[in-house]
C-alpha positions in Angstrom: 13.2 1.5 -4.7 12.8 -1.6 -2.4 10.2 -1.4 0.6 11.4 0.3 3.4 9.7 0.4 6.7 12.4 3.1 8.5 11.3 6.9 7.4 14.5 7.7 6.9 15.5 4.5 5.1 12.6 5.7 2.5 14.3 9.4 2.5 17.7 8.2 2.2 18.7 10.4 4.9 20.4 9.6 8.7 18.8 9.8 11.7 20.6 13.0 12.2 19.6 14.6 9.3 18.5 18.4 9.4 15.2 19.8 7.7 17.0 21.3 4.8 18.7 17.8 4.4 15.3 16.0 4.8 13.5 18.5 2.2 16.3 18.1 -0.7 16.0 14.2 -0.1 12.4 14.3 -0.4 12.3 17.0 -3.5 14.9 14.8 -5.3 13.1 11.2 -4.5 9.6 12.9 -5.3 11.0 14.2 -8.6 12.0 10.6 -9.8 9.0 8.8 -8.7 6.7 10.6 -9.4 3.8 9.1 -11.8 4.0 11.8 -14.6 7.5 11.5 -14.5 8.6 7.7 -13.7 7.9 4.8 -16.1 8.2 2.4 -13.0 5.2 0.7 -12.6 6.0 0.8 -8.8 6.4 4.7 -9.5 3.0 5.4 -7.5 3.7 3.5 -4.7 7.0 4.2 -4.4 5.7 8.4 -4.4 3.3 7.5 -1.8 5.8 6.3 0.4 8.2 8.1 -0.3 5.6 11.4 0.3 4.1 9.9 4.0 8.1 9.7 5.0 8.1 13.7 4.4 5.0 14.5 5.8 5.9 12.9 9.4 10.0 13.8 9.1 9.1 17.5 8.3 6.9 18.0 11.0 9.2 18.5 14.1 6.6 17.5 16.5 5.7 14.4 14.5 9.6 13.0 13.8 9.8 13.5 17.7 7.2 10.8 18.2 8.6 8.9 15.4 11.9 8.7 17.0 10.7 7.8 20.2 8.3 5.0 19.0 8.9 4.0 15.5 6.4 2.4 13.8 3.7 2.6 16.5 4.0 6.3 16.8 0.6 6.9 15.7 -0.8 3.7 18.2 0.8 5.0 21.3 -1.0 7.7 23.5 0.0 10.8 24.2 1.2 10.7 28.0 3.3 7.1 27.4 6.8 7.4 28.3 9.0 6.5 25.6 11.8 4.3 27.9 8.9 2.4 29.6 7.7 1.7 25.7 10.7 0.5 24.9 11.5 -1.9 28.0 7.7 -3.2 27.7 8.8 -4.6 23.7 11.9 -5.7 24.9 10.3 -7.7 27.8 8.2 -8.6 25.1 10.1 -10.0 23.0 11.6 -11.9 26.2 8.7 -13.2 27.6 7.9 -14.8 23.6 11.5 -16.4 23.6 10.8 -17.9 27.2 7.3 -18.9 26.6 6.4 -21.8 28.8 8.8 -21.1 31.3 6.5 -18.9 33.7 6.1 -14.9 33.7 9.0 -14.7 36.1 11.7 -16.6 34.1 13.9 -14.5 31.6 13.4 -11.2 33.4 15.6 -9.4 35.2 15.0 -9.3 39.3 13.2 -6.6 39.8 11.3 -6.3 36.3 7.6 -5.6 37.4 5.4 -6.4 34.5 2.0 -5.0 35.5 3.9 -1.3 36.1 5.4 -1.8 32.9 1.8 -2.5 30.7 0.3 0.0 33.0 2.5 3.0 32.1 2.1 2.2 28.6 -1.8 1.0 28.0 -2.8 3.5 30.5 -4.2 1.5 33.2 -3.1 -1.7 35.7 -3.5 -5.3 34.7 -5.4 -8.2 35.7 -8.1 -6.6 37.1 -11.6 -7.9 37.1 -13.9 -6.6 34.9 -11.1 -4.0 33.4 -11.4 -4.6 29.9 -11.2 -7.3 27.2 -8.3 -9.9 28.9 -8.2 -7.7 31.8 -5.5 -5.2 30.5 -7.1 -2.1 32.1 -8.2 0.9 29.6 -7.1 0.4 26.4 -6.6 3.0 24.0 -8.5 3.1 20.9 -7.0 2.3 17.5 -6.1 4.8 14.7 -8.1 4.6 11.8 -7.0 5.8 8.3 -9.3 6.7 4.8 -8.9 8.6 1.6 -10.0 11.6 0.5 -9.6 13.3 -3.0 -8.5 16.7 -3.3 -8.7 19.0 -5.9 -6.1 21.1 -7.0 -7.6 24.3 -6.5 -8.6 23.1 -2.6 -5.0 22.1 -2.2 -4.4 25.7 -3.1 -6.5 27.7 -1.2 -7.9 24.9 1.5 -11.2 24.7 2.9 -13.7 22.4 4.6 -15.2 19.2 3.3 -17.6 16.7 4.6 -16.0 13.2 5.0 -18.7 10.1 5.5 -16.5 7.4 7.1 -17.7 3.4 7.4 -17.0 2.4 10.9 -18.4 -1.1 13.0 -21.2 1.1 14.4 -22.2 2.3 10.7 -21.3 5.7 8.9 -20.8 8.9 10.1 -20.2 12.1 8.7 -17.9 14.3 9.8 -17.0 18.3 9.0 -12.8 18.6 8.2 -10.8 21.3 7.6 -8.4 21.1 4.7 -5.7 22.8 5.4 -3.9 25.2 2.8 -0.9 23.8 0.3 -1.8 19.8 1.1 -0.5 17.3 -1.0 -1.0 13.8 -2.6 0.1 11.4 0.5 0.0 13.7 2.9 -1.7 12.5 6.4 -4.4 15.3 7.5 -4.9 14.0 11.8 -8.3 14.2 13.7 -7.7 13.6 17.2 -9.9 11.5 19.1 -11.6 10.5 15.5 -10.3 7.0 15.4 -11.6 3.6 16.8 -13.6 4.0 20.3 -11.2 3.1 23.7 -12.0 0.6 26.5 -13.2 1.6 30.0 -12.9 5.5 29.3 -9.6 5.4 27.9 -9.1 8.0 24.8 -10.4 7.2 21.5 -7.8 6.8 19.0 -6.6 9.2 16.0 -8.1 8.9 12.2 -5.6 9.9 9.4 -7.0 11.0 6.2 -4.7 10.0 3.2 -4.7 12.8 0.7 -5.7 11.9 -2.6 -4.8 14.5 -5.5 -7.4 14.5 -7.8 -6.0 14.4 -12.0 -6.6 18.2 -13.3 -7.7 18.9 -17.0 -5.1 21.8 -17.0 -2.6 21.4 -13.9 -0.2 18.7 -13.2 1.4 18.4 -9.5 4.6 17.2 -8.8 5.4 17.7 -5.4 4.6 21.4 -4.5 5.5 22.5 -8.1 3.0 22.9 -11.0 2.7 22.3 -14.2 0.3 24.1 -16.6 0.7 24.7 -21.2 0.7 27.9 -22.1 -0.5 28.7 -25.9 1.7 30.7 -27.7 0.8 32.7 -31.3 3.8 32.3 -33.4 4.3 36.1 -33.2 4.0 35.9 -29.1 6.9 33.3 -29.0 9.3 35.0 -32.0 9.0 38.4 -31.1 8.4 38.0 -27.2 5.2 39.0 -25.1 4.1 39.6 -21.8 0.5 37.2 -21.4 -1.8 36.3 -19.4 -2.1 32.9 -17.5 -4.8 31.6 -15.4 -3.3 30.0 -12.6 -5.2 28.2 -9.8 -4.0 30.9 -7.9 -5.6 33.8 -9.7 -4.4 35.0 -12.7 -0.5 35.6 -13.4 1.1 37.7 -16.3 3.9 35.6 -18.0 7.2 37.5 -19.3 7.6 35.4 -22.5 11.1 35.9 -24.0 11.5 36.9 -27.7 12.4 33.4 -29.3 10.2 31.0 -27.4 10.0 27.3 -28.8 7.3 25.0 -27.8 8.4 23.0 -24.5 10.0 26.1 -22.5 9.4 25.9 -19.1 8.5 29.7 -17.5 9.2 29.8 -14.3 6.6 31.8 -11.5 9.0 31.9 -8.3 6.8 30.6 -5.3 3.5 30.8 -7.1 3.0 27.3 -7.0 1.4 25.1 -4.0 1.9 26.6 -0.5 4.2 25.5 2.3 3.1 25.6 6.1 6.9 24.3 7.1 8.9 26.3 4.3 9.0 28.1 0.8 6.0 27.4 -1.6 6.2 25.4 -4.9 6.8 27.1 -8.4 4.8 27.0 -11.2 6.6 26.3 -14.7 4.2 27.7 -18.0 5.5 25.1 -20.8 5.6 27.0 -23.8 3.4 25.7 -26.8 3.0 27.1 -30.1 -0.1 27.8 -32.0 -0.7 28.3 -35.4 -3.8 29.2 -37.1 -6.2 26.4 -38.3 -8.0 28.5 -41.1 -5.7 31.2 -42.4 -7.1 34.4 -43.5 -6.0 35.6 -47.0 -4.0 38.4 -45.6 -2.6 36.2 -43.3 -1.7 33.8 -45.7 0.1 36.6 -47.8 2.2 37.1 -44.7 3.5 33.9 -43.7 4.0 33.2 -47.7 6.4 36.2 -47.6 8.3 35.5 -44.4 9.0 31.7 -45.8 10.1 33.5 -48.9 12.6 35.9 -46.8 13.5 33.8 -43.8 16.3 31.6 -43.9 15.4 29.8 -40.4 15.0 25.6 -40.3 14.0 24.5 -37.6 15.3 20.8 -38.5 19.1 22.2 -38.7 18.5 23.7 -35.3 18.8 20.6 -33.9 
């Protein structure tokens, strides 16, 4: 998948598209690109974006932003309008094709550039003394870091402590992590970012989720993945057995007939949803035998080899 900038370029999806569209486009891309699942060597990066596309397109109040600022959503402050944004980059882009000409050339009549920059860096310009190349009050800029998550504390949440490096040295600062988070996903601090100019707002931080890898769970997406060990008995005859989940423990209807590889689906009792339905969990069936047989047990599996007529290599 080539490099997209657009959101919805990355989802596949039109501008237009609804939630349920956006969640299908996301559950299907995060599906194929996923690292456990992909043999692309892009695969991770292609999940990450593929993942921060999601996070800001599901989120209505985030898209709305999106939409009205593209790329600079997370730059622009709160109270900017969105047409004065726009005609500021257009006259922009104007002033950089006329360069040389003189502020006045290449702009319609009554274009006033000092309202313009005013209305969308917060303050007039060209005033003495009113910040670095006398802009006015400048915003300041959004910062981003990582932070590894475990899979339990993308279960059940909780707070963390978060040391970030910053020009003025570390700090440490107390987060919440919110309940059903996951790898990619962009966790906002307001007024956490870079420091503003001449009292104007500080900007955002953005901490990246980082999943951490799990001895027994694999993510993808909301869904997760976990073995569950079988006794030959369990998976011929059928059981009902116990699974420790990183949600508590679940009991697992096994059907009579189980192979090794069987996925068990738990409706909903995978990773939790904020904006819609939770994950699932899928149990992959695997079969155990014993490694030191008992006599008696020996006897046993002797006599059903001698009265079975199952083989498993014509069952394929």
């Amino acid at each position: 998948m080539a490099p997209a900038r657009d959101f919805y370029e990355v989802l596949g999806v039109p501008h237009t598209a609804s939630q349920d569209e956006i969640q299908r486009a996301y559950r299907k891309l995060a599906r194929k690109h996923h690292p456990d699942v992909s043999k692309d060597p892009d695969s991770e990066e292609n999940f990450k974006r593929v993942s921060e596309a999601y996070d800001v397109l599901s989120d209505p109040a985030a898209r709305k932003r999106y939409d009205a600022f593209g790329a600079d959503f997370r730059k622009v402050a709160d109270d900017v309008d969105p047409d004065a944004f726009r005609r500021a980059q257009q006259a922009g882009a104007r002033r950089g094709r006329s360069a040389g000409a003189g502020v006045g050339q290449g702009f319609p009549a009554d274009f006033d550039l000092d309202d313009l920059l005013g209305s969308v860096f917060g303050g007039g310009r060209g005033r003495p003394g009113s910040g670095p190349g006398g802009w006015g009050p400048i915003p300041g800029a959004d910062q981003e870091t990582e932070v590894d998550v475990s899979v339990e504390e993308a279960y059940r949440g909780g707070q963390r402590s978060v040391t970030i490096q910053g020009p003025d040295g570390a700090r440490t600062l107390k987060v919440t992590i919110p309940a059903g988070v996951t790898d990619g996903q962009r966790i906002r601090l307001g007024g956490q970012g870079g420091r503003g100019t001449d009292g104007a707002p500080a900007g955002d931080l953005y901490l990246i989720v980082r999943t951490a890898p799990h001895p027994r769970y694999r993510l993808q997406g909301r869904d997760v993945y976990v073995d569950l060990p079988l006794a030959p008995w369990e998976a011929a005859l059928g059981a009902t057995v116990a699974l420790e989940t990183p949600d508590g423990e679940a009991k697992v209807k096994v059907p009579a007939g189980t192979s090794s590889g069987r996925r068990l689906r738990l409706r909903n009792r995978g990773l939790p949803s904020t904006r819609g339905s939770a994950g699932h969990l899928f149990a992959e069936a695997r079969v155990m035998v014993p490694g030191d047989l008992s006599p008696q047990e020996r006897q046993l599996f002797t006599e059903l080899a001698a009265t079975s007529d199952f083989d498993p290599r014509r069952q394929q």
